[in-house]
C-alpha positions in Angstrom: 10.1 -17.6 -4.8 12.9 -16.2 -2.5 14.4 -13.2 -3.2 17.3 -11.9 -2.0 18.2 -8.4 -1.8 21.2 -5.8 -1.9 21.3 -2.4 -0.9 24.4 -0.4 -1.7 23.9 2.9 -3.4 25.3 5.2 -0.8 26.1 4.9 3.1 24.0 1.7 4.2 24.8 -1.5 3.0 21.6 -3.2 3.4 20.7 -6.9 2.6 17.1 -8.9 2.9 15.7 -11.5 2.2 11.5 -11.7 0.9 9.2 -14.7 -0.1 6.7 -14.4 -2.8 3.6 -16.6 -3.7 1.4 -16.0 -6.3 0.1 -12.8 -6.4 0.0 -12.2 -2.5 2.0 -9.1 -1.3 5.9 -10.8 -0.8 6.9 -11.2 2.7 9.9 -9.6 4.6 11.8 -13.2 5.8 14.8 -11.2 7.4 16.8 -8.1 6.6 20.0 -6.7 7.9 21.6 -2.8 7.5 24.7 -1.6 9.1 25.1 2.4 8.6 28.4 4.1 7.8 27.3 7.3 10.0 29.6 6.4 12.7 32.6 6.9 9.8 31.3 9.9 7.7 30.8 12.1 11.0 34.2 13.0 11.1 34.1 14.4 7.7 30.3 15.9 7.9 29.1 14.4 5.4 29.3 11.0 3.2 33.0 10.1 2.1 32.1 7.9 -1.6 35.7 6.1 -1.4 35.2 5.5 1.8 31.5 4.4 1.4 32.7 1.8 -1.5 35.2 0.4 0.6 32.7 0.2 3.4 30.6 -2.0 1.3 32.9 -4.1 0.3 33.6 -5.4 3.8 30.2 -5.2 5.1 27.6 -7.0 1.9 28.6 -10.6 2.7 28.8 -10.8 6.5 25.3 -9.4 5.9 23.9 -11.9 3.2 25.4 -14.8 6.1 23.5 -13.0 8.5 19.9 -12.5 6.5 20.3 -16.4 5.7 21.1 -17.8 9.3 18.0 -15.3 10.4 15.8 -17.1 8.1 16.6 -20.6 8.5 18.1 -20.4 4.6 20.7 -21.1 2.4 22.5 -20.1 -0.5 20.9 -22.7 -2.7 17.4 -21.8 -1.5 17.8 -18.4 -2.9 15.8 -18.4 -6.4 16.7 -14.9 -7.1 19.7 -11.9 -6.8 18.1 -8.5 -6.4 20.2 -5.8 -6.3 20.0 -1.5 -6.7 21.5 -0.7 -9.9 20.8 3.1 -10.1 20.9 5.7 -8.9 23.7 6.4 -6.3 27.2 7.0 -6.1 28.9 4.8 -8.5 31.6 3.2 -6.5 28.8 2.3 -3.8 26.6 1.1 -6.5 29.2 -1.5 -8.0 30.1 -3.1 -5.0 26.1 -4.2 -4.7 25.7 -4.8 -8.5 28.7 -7.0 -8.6 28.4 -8.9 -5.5 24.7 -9.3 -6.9 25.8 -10.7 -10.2 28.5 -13.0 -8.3 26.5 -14.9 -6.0 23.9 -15.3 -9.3 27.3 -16.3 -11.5 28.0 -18.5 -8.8 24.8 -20.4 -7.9 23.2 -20.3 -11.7 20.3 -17.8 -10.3 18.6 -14.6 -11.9 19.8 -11.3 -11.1 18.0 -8.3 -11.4 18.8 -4.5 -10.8 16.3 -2.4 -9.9 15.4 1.2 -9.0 16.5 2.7 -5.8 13.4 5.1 -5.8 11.2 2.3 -6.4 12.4 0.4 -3.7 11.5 3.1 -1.5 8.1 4.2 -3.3 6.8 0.6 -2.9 8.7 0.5 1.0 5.0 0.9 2.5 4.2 -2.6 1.1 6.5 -4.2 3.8 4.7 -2.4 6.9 1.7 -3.8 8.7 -0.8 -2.1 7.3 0.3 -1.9 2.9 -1.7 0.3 0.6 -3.3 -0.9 -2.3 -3.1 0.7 -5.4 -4.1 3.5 -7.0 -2.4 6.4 -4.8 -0.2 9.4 -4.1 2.8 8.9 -3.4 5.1 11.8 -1.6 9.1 10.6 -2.5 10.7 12.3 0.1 14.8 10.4 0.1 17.9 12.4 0.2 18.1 14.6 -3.2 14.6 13.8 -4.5 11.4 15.2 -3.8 8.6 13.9 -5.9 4.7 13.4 -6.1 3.8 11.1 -8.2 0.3 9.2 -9.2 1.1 5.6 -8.7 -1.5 3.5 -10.4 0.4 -0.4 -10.1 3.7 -1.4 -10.1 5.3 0.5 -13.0 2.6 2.5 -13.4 4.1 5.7 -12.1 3.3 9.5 -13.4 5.2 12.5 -11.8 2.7 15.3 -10.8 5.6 17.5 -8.8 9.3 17.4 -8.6 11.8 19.7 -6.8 13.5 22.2 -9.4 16.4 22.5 -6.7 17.3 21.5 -3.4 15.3 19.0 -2.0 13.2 18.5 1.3 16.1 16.3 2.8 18.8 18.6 1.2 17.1 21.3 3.1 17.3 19.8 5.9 20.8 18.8 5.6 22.4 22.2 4.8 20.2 24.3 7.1 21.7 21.5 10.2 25.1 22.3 9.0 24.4 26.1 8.8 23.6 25.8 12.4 26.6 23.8 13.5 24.6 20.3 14.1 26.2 17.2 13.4 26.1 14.9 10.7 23.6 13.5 9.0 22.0 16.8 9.6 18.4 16.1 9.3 18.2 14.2 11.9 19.8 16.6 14.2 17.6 19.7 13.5 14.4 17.5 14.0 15.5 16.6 17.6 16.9 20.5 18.3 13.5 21.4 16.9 11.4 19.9 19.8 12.9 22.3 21.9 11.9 25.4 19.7 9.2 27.3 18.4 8.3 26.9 15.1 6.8 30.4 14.9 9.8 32.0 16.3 11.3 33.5 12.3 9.3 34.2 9.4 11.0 31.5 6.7 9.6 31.4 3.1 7.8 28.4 2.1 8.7 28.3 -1.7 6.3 27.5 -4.0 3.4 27.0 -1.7 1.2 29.2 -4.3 2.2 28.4 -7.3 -0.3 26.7 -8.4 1.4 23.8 -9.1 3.3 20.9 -7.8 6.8 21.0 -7.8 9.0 22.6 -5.0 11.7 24.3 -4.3 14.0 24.5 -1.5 17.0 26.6 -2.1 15.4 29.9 -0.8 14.5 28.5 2.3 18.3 27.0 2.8 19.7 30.6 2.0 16.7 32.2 4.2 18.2 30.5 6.8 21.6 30.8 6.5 20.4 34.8 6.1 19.0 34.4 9.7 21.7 33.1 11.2 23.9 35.1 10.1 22.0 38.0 11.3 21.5 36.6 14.6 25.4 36.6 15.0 26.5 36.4 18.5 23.0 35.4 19.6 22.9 32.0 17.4 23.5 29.8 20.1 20.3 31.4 22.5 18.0 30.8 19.5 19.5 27.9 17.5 16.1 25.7 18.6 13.7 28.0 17.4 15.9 28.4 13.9 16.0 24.8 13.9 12.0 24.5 14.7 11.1 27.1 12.2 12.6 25.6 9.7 11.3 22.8 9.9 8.2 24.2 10.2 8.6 25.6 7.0 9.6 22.7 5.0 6.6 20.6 6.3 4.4 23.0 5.7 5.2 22.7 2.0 5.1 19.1 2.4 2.0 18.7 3.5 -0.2 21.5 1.8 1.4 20.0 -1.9 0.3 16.5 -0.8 -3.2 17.2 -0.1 -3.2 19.5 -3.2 -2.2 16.4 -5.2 -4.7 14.4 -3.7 -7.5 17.1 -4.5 -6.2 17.0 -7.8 -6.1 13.4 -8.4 -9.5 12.5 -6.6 -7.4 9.6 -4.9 -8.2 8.8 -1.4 -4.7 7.0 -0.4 -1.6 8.6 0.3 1.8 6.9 0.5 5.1 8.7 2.4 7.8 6.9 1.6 11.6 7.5 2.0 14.1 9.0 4.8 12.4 12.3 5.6 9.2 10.3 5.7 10.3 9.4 8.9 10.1 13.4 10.6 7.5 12.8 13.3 6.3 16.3 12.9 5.4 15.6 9.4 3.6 12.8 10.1 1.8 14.3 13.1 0.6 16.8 10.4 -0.2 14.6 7.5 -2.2 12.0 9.9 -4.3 15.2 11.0 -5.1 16.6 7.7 -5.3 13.3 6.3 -8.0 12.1 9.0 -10.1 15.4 8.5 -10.1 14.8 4.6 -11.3 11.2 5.0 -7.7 10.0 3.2 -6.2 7.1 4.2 -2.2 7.6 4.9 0.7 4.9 4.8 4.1 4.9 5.7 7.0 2.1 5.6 7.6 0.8 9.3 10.3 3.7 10.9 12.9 1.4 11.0 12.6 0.9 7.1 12.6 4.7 6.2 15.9 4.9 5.3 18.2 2.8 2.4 17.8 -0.7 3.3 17.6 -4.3 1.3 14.0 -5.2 2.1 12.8 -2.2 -0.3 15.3 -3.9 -2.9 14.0 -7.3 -2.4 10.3 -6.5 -2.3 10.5 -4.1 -5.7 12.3 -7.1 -7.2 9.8 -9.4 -5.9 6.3 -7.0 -6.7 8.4 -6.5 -10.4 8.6 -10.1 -11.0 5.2 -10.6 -10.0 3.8 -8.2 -12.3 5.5 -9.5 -15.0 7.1 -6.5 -16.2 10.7 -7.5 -15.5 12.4 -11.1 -16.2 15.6 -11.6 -14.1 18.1 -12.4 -15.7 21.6 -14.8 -16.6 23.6 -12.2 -18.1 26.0 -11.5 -15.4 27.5 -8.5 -17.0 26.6 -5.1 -15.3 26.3 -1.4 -15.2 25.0 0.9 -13.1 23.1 4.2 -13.0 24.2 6.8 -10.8 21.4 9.2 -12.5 18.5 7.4 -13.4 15.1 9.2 -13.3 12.2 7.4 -11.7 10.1 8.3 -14.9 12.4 6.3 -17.1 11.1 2.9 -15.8 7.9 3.6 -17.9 9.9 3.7 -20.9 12.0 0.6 -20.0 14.9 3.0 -19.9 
């Protein structure tokens, strides 16, 4: 079975291709992405007319692309996998409706999927995939999530942000120190020239005794401190930029091993954009090593929005039978879609 896969739900248009056979975990055939960051920068931050119309040029140049890499054709595609929710909407239907197209137009499936899914089953395209049961940190863009993930579908939220989110945190606290866009990014490579320890930040939540989060304190913490600094921003911008960092990881890491105490599961899974921090993973290899927990992460390059997540959460879906694709051409999308609706069928 050869699925194809669309990624459109925000500023990368991402398309792959996977093979699946029996029950054996689908392989990545070929995969393509181009990023809009290049034309969002001027703006500091993601443009959504913009990023529709981006889409629109990019999806089937892509799809050509993914098919030459993999010695494929249209007609060998046996079905259309695409992100349906959530996302911005504009971004979103450009992806659903190409998706439905080419499956109008070659008499093939479609099927819309998750975007969190795609990236909480990402670690299934690396070298080394997990095997269920596990933890699972969600760490992409405006969600923050442990969850116990117990098979494909099988997913129960132990912790969710009740605010800003670890990325969002990021984000802001880049722009509040005047680095560029997409902020996250920017603070982590400013932070390897700071100290960590330099500014007392707040680590919300870290004793709650629960685990959800909650990053809009440290955000306004920071934009406390550099306002106080004034004048003297630009001498200690690094060790801003480290501490805070230091801060959200901290959180990061100490919920994720609380969750894995609490579960009794030995597997941890890291999946989406921030998953990529180095210093994150630097800390959750460490305490994962010393607990005797085994820790897995989607290849670097696959951290952010692509199409192999879309293709390989279509595939993994078919295979476990909980989803048929379907000939119904006629599409919506969910720009808000909880993760925990899938259990539902909602």
């Amino acid at each position: 079975m050869l699925v194809l896969g669309i990624e459109s739900s925000c500023d990368e248009t991402g398309v792959a291709l996977v093979r699946a056979e029996g029950q054996a975990v689908p392989q990545l055939l070929s995969h393509a992405l181009h990023s809009q960051i290049a034309m969002h920068q001027a703006y500091g931050g993601v443009v959504p007319e913009l990023a529709s119309r981006d889409h629109i040029r990019r999806v089937l140049p892509l799809t050509t692309q993914v098919l030459a890499e993999a010695g494929q054709t249209l007609g060998d595609i046996d079905v259309v996998s695409y992100t349906r929710g959530p996302g911005l909407a504009g971004a979103l239907l450009v992806g659903s409706g190409v998706a439905c197209a080419l499956g109008a137009a070659l008499g093939r499936p479609v099927l819309g999927l998750h975007h969190l899914e795609g990236h909480l089953l990402s670690p299934f395209l690396s070298a080394d995939p997990p095997e269920f049961p596990f933890v699972a940190l969600l760490v992409s863009g405006g969600h923050t999530q442990l969850m116990r993930v117990t098979g494909v579908g099988q997913y129960s939220i132990l912790g969710e942000t009740i605010d800003d989110a670890a990325g969002e945190a990021f984000d802001k606290s880049a722009k509040m120190l005047g680095l560029g866009y997409p902020g996250g990014p920017a603070l982590a490579k400013l932070a390897e020239q700071g100290d960590g320890a330099a500014f007392k930040l707040p680590r919300p939540l870290l004793h709650s005794h629960n685990l959800d989060f909650s990053f809009a304190g440290l955000k306004t913490a920071v934009m406390t401190q550099a306002q106080k600094l004034g004048d003297q921003l630009d001498a200690r911008r690094a060790d801003l930029a480290a501490s805070t960092q230091a801060a959200i990881v901290e959180v990061l890491l100490k919920k994720s091993m609380a969750a894995l105490k609490e579960t009794g599961l030995r597997r941890l899974v890291v999946a989406g954009g921030v998953g990529a921090n180095h210093m994150l993973r630097s800390q959750l290899n460490a305490a994962c090593a010393k607990a005797g927990v085994r820790v897995h992460y989607p290849e670097l390059h696959l951290c952010t929005d692509n199409g192999a997540m879309i293709a390989m959460a279509g595939a993994m879906r078919l295979q476990a039978g909980l989803q048929e694709a379907s000939f119904d051409y006629a599409f919506d999308v969910k720009p808000r879609w909880p993760l925990d609706a899938l259990a539902s069928g909602s």
